[in-house]
mmCIF file of the N, C-alpha and C atoms, coordinates in Angstrom:
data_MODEL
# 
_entry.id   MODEL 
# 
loop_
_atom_site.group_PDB 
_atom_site.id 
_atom_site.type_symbol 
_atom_site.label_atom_id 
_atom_site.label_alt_id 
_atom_site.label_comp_id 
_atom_site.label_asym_id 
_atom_site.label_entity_id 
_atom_site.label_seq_id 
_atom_site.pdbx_PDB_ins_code 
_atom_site.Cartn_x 
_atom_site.Cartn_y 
_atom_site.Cartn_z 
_atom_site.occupancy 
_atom_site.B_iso_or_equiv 
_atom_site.pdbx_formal_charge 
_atom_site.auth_seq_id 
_atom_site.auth_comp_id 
_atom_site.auth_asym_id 
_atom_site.auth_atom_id 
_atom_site.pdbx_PDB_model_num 
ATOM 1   N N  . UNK A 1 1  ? 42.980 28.507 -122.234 1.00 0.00 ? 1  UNK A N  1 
ATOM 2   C CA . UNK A 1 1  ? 44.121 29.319 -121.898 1.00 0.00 ? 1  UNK A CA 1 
ATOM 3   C C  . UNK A 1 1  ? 45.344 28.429 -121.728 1.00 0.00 ? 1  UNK A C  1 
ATOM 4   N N  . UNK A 1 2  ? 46.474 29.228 -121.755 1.00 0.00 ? 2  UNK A N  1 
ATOM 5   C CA . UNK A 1 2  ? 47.681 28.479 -121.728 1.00 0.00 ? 2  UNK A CA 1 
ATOM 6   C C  . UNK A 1 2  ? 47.680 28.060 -119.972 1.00 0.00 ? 2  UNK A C  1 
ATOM 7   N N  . UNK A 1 3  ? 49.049 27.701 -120.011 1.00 0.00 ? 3  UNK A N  1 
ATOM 8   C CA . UNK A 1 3  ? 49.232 26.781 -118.548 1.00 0.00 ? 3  UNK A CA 1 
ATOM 9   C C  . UNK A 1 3  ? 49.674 27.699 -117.999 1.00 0.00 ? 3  UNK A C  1 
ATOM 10  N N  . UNK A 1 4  ? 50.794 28.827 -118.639 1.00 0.00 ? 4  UNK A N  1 
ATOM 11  C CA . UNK A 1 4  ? 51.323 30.292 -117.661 1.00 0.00 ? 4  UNK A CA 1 
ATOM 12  C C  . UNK A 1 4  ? 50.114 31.279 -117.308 1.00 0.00 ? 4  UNK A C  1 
ATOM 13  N N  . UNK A 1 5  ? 48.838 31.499 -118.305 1.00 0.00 ? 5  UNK A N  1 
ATOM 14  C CA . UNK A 1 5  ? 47.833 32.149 -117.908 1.00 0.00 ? 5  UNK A CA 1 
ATOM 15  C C  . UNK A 1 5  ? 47.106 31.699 -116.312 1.00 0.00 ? 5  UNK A C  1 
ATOM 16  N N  . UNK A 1 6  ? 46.830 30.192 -116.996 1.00 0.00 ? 6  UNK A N  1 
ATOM 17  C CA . UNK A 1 6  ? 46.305 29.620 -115.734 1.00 0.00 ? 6  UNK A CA 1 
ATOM 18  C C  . UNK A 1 6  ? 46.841 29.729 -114.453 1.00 0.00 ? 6  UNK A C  1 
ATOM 19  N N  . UNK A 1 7  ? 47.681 29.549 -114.446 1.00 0.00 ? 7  UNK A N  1 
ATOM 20  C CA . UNK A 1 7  ? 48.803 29.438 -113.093 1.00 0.00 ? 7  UNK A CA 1 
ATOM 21  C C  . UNK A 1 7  ? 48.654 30.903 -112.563 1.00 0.00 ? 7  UNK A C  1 
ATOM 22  N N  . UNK A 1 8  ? 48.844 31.463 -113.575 1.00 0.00 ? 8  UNK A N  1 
ATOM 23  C CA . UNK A 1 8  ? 48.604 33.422 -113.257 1.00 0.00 ? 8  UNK A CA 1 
ATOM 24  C C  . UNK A 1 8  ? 47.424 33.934 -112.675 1.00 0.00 ? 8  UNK A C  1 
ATOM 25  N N  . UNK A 1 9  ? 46.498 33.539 -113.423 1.00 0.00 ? 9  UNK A N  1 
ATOM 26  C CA . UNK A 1 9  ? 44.965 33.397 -112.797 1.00 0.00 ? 9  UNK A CA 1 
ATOM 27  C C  . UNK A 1 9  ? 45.206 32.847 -111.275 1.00 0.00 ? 9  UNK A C  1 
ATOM 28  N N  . UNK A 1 10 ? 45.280 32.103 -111.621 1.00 0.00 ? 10 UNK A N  1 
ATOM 29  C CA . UNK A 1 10 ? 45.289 30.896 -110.257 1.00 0.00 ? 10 UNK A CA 1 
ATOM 30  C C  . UNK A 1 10 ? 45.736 31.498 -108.576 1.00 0.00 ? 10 UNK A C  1 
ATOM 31  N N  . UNK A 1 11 ? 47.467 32.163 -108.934 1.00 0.00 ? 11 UNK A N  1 
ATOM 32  C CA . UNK A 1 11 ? 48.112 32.977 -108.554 1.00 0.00 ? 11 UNK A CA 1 
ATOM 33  C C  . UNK A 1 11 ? 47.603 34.457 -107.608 1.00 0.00 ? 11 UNK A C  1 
ATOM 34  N N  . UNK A 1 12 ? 46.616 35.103 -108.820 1.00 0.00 ? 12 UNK A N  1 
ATOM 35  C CA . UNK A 1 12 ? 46.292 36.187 -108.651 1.00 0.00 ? 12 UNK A CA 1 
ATOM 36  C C  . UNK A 1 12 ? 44.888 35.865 -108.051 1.00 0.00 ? 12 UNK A C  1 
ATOM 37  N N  . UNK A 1 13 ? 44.045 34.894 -108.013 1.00 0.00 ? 13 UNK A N  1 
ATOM 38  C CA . UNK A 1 13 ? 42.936 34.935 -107.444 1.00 0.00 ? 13 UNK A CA 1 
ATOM 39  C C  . UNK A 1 13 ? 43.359 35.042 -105.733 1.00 0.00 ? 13 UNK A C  1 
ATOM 40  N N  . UNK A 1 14 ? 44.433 33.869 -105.643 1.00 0.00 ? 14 UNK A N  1 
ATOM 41  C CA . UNK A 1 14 ? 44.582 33.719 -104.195 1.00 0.00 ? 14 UNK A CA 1 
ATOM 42  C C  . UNK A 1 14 ? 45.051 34.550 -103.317 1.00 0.00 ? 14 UNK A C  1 
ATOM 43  N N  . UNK A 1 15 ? 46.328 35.240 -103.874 1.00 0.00 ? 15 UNK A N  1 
ATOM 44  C CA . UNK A 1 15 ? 46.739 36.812 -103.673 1.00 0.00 ? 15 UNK A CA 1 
ATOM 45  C C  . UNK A 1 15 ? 45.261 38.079 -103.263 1.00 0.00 ? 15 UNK A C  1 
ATOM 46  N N  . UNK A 1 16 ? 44.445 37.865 -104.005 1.00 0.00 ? 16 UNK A N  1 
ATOM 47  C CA . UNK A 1 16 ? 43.104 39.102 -103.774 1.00 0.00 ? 16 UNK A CA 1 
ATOM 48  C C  . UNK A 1 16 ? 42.075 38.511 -102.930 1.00 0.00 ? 16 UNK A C  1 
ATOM 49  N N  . UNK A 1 17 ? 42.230 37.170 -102.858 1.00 0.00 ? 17 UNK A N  1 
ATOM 50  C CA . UNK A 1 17 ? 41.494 36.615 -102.119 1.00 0.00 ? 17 UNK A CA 1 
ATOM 51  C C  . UNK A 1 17 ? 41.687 36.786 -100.859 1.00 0.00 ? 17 UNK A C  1 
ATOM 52  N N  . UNK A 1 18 ? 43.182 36.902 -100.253 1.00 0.00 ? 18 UNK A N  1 
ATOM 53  C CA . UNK A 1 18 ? 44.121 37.057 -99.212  1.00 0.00 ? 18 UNK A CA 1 
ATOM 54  C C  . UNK A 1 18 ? 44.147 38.254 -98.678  1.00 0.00 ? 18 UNK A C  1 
ATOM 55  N N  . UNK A 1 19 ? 44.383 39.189 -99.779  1.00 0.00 ? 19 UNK A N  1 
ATOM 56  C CA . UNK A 1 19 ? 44.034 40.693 -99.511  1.00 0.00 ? 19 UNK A CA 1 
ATOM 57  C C  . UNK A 1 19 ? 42.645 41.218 -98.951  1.00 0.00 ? 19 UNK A C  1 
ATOM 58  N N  . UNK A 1 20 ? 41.266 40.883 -99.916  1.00 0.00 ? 20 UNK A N  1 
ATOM 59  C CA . UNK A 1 20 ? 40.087 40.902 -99.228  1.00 0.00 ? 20 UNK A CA 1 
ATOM 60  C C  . UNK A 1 20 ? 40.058 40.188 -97.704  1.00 0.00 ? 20 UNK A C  1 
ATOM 61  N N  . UNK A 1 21 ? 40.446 38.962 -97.556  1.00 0.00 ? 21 UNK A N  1 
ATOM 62  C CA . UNK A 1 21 ? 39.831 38.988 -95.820  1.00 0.00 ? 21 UNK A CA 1 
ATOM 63  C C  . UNK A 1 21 ? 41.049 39.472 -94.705  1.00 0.00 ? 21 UNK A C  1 
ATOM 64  N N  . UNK A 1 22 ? 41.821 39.900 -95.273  1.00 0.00 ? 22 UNK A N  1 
ATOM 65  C CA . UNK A 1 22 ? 42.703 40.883 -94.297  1.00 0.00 ? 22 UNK A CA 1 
ATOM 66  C C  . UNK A 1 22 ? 42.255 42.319 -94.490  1.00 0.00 ? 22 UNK A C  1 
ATOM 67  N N  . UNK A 1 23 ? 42.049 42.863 -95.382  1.00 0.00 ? 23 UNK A N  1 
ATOM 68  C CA . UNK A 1 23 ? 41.342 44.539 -94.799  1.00 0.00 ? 23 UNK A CA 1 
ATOM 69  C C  . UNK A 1 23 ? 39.914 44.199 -95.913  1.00 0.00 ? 23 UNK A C  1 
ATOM 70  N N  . UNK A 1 24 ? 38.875 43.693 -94.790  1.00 0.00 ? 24 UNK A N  1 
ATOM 71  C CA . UNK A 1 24 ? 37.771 43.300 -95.736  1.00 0.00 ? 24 UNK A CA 1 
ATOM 72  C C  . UNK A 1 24 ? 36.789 44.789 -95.551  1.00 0.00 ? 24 UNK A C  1 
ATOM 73  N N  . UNK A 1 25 ? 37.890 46.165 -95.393  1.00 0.00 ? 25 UNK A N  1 
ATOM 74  C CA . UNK A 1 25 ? 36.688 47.738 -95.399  1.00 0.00 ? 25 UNK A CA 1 
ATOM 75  C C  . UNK A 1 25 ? 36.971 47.403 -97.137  1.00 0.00 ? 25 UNK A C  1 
ATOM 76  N N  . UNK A 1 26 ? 37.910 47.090 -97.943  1.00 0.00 ? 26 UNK A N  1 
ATOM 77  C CA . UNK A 1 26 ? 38.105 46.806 -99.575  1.00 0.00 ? 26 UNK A CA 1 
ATOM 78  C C  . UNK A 1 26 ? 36.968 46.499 -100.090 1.00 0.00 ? 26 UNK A C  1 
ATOM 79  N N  . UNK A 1 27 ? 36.552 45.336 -99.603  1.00 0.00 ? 27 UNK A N  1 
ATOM 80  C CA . UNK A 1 27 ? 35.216 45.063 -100.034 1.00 0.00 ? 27 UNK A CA 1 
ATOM 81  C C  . UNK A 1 27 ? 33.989 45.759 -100.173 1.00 0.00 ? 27 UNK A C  1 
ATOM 82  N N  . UNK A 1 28 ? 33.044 45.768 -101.324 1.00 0.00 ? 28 UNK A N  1 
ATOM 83  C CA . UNK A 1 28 ? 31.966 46.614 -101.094 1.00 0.00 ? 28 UNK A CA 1 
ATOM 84  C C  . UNK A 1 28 ? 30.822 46.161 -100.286 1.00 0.00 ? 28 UNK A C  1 
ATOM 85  N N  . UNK A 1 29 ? 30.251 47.201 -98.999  1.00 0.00 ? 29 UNK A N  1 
ATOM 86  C CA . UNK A 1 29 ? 28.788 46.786 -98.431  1.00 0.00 ? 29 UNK A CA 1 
ATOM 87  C C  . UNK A 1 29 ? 27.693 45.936 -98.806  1.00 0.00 ? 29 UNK A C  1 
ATOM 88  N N  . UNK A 1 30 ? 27.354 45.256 -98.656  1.00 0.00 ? 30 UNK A N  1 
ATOM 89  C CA . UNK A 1 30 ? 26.051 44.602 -98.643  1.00 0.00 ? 30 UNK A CA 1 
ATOM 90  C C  . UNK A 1 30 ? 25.515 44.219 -97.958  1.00 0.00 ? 30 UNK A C  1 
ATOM 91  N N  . UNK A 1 31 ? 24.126 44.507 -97.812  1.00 0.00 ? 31 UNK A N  1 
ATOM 92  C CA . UNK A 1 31 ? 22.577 44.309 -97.396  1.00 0.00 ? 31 UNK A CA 1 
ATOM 93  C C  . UNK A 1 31 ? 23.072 42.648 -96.892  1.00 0.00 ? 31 UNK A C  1 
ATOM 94  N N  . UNK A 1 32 ? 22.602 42.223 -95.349  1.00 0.00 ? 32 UNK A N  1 
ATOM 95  C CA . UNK A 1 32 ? 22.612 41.274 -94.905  1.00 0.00 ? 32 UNK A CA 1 
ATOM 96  C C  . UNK A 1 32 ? 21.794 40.024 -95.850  1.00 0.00 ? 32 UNK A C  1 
ATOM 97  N N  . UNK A 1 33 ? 20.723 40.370 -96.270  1.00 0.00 ? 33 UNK A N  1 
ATOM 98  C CA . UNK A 1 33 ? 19.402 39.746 -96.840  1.00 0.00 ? 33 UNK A CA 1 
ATOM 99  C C  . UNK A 1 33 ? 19.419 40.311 -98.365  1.00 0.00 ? 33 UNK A C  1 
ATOM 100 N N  . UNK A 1 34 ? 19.494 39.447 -99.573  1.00 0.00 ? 34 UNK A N  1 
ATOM 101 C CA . UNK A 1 34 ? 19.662 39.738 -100.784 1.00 0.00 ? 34 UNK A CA 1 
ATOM 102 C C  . UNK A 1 34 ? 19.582 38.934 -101.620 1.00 0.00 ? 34 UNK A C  1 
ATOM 103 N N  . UNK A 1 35 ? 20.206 39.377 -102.841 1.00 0.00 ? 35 UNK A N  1 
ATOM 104 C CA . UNK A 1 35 ? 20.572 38.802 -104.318 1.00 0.00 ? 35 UNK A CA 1 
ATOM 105 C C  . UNK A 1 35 ? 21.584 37.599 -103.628 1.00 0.00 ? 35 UNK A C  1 
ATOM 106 N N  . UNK A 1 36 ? 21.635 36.620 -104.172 1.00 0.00 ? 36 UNK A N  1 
ATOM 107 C CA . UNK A 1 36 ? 22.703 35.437 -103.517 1.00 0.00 ? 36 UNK A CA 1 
ATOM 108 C C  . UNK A 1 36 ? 24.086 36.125 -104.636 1.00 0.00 ? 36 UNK A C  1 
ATOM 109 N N  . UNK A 1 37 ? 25.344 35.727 -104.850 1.00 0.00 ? 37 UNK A N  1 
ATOM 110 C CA . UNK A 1 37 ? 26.034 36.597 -105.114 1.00 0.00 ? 37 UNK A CA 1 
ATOM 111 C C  . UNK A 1 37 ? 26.668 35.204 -106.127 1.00 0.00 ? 37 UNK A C  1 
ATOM 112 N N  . UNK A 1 38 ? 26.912 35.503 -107.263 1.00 0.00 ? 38 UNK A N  1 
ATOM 113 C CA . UNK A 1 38 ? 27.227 34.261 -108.312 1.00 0.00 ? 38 UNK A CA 1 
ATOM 114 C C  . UNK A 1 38 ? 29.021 34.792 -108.236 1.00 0.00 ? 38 UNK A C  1 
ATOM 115 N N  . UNK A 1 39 ? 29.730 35.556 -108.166 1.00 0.00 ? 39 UNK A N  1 
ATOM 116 C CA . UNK A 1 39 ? 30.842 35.552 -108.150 1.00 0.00 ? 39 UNK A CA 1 
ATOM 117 C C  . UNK A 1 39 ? 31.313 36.052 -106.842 1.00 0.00 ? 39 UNK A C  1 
ATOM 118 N N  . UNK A 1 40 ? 32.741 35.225 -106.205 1.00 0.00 ? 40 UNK A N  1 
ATOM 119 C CA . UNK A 1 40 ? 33.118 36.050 -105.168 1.00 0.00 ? 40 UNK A CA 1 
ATOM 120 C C  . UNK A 1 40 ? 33.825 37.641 -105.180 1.00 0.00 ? 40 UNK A C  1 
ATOM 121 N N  . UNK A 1 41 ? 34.352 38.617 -104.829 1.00 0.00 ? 41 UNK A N  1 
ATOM 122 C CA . UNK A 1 41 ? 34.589 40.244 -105.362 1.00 0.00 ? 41 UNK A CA 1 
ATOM 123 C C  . UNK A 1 41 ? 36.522 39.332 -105.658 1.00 0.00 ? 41 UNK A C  1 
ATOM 124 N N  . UNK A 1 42 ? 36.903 38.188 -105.016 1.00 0.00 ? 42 UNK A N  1 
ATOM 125 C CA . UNK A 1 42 ? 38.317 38.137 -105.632 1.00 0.00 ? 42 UNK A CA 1 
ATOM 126 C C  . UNK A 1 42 ? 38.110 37.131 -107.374 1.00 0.00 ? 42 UNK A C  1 
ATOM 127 N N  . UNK A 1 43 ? 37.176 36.523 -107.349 1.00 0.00 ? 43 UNK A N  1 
ATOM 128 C CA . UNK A 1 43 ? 36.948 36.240 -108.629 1.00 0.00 ? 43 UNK A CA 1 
ATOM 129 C C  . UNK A 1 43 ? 36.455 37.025 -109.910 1.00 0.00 ? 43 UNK A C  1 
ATOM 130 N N  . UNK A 1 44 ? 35.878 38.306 -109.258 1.00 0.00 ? 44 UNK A N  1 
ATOM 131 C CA . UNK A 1 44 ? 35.732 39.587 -110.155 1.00 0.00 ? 44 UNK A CA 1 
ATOM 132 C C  . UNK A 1 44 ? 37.036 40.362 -110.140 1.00 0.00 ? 44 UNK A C  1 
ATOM 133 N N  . UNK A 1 45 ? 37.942 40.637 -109.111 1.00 0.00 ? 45 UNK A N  1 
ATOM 134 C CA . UNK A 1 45 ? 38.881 41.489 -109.873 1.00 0.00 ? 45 UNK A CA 1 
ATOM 135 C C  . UNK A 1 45 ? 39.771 40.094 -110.334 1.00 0.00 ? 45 UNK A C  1 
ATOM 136 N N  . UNK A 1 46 ? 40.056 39.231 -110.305 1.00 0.00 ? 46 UNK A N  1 
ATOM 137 C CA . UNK A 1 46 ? 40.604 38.386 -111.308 1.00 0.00 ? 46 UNK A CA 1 
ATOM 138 C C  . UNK A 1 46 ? 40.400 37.980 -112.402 1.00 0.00 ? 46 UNK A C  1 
ATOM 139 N N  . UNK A 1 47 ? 38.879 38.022 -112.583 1.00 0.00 ? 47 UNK A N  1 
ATOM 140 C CA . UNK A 1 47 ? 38.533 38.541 -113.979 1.00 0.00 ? 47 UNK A CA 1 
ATOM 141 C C  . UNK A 1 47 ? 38.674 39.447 -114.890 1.00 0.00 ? 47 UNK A C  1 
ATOM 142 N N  . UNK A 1 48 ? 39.015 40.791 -114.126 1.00 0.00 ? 48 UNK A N  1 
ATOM 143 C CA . UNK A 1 48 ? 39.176 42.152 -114.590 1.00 0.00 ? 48 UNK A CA 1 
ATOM 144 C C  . UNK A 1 48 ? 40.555 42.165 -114.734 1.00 0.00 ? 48 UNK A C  1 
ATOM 145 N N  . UNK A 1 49 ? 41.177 41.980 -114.050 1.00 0.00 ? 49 UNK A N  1 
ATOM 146 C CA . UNK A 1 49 ? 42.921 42.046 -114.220 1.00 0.00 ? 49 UNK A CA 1 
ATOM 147 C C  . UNK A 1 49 ? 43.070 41.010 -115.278 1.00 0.00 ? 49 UNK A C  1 
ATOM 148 N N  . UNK A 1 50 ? 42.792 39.963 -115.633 1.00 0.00 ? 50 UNK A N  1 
ATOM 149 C CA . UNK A 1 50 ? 42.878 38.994 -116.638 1.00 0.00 ? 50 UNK A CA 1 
ATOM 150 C C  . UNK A 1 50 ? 42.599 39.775 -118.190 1.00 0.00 ? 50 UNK A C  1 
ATOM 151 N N  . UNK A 1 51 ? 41.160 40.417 -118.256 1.00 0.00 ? 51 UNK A N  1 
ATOM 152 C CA . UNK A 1 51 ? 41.055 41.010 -119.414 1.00 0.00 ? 51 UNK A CA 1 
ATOM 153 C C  . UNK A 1 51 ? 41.967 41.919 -119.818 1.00 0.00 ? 51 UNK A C  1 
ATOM 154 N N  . UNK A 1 52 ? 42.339 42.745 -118.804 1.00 0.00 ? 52 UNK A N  1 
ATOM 155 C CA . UNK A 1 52 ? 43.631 43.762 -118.990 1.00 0.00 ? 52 UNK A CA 1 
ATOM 156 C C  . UNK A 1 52 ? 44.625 43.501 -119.287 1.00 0.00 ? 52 UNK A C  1 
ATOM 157 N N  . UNK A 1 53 ? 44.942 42.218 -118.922 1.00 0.00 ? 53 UNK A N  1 
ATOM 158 C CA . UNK A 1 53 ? 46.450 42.034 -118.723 1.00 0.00 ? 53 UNK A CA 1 
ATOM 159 C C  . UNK A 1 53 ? 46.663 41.064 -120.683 1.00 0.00 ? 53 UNK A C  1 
ATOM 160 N N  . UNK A 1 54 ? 45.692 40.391 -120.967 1.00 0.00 ? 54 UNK A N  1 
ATOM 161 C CA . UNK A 1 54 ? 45.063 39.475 -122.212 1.00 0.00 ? 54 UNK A CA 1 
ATOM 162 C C  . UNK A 1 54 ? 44.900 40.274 -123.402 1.00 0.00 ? 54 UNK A C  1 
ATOM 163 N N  . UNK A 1 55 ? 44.518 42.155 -122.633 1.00 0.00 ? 55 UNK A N  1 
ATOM 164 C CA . UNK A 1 55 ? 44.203 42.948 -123.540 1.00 0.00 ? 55 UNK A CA 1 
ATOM 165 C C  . UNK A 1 55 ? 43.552 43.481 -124.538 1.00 0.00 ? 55 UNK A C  1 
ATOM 166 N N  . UNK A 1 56 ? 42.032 42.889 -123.872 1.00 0.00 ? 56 UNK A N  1 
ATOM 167 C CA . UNK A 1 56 ? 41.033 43.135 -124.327 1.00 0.00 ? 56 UNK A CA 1 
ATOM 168 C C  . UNK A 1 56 ? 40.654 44.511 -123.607 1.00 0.00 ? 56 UNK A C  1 
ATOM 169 N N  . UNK A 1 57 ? 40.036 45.081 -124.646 1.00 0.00 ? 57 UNK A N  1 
ATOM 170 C CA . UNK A 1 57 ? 39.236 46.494 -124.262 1.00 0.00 ? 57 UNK A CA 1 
ATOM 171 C C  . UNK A 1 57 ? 37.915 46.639 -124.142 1.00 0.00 ? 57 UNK A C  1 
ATOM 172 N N  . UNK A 1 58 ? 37.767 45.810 -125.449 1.00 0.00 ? 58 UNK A N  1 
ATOM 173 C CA . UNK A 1 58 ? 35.954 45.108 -125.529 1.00 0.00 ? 58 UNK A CA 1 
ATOM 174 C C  . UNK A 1 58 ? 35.763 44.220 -124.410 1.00 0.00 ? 58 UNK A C  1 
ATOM 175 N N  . UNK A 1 59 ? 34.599 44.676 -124.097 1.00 0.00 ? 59 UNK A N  1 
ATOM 176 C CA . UNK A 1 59 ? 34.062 44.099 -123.124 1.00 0.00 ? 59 UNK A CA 1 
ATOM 177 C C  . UNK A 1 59 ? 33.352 43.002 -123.748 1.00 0.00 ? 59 UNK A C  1 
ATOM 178 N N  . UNK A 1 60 ? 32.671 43.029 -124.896 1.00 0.00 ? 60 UNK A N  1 
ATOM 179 C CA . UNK A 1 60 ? 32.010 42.062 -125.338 1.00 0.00 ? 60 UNK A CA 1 
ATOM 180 C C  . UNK A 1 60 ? 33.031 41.242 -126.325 1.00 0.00 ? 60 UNK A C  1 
ATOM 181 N N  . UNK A 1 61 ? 34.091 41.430 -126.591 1.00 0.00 ? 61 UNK A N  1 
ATOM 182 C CA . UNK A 1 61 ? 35.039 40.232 -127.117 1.00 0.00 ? 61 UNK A CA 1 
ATOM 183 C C  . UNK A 1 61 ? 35.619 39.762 -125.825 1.00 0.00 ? 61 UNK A C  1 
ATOM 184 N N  . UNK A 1 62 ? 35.893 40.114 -124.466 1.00 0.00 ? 62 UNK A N  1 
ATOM 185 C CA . UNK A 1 62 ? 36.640 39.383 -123.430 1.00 0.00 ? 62 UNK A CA 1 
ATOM 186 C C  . UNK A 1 62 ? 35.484 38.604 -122.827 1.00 0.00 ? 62 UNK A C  1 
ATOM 187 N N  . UNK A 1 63 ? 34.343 38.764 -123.388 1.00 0.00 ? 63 UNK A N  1 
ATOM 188 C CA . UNK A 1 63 ? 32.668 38.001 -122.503 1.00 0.00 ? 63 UNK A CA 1 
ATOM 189 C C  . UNK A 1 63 ? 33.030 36.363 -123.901 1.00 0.00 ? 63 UNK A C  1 
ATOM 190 N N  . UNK A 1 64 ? 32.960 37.415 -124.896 1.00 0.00 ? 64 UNK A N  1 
ATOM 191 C CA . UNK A 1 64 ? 32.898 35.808 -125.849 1.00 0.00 ? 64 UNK A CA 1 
ATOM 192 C C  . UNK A 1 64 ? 34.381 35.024 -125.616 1.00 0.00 ? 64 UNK A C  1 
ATOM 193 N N  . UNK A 1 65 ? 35.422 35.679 -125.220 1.00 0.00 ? 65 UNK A N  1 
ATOM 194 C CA . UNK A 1 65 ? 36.566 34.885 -125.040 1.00 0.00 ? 65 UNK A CA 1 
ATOM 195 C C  . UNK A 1 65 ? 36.143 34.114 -123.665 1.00 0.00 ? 65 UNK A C  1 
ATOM 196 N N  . UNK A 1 66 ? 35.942 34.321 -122.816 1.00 0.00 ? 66 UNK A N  1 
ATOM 197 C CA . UNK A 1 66 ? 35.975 33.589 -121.605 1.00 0.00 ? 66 UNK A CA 1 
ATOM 198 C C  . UNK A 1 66 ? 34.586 32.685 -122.097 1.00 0.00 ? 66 UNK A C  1 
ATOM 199 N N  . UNK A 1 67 ? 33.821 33.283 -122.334 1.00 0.00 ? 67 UNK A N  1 
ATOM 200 C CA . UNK A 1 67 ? 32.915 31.962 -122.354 1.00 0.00 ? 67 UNK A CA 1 
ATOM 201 C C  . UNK A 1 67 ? 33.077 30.915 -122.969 1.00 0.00 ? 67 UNK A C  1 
ATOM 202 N N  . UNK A 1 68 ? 34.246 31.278 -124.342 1.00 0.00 ? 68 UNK A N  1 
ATOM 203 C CA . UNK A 1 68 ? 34.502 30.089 -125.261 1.00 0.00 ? 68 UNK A CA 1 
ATOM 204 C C  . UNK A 1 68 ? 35.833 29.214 -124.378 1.00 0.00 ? 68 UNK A C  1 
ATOM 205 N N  . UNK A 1 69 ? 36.809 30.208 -123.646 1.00 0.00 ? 69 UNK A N  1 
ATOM 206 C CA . UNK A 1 69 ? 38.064 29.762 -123.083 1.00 0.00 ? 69 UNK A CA 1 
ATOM 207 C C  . UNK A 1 69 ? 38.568 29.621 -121.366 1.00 0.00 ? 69 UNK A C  1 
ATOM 208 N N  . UNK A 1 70 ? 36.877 30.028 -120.649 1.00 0.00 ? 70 UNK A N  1 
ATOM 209 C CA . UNK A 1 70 ? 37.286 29.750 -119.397 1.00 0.00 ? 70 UNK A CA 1 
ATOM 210 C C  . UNK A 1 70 ? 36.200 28.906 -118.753 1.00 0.00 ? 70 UNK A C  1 
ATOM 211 N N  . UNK A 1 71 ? 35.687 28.474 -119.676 1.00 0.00 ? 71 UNK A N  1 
ATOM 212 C CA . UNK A 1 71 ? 34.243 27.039 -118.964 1.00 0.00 ? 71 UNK A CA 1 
ATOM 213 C C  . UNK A 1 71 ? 34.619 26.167 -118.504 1.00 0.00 ? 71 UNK A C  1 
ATOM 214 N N  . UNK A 1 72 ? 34.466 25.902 -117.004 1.00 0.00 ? 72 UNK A N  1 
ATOM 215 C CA . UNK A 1 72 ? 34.868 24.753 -116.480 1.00 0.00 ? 72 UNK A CA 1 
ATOM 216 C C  . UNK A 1 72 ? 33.658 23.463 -117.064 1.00 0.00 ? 72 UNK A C  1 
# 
């Protein structure tokens, strides 16, 4: 990704990140004892706002874009 995406990303993770632990009822419930959780819920809607905003509709072309363009 470019350097304005990144920064945007970057931007917008910390923003939802900020938002979730100030009214964390946003967040969805979960079971104390579970699945361990591979994404945090502000790294999922920053994912989701990213595809939207990138303008993908396919779900499976914004899966092969990030996997080819967001691997750390």
């Amino acid at each position: 990704m470019k350097t304005e995406w990144d920064s945007l990303a970057t931007a917008l993770y910390v923003k939802a990140d900020d938002l979730l632990k100030e009214s964390p009822q946003w967040a969805p419930w979960r079971p104390a004892v579970g699945i361990a959780l591979r994404l945090s819920d502000a790294e999922l809607v920053t994912l989701a706002m990213m595809q939207a905003m990138l303008g993908f509709t396919s779900e499976a072309r914004w899966l092969r874009h990030a996997r080819a363009h967001l691997r750390v």
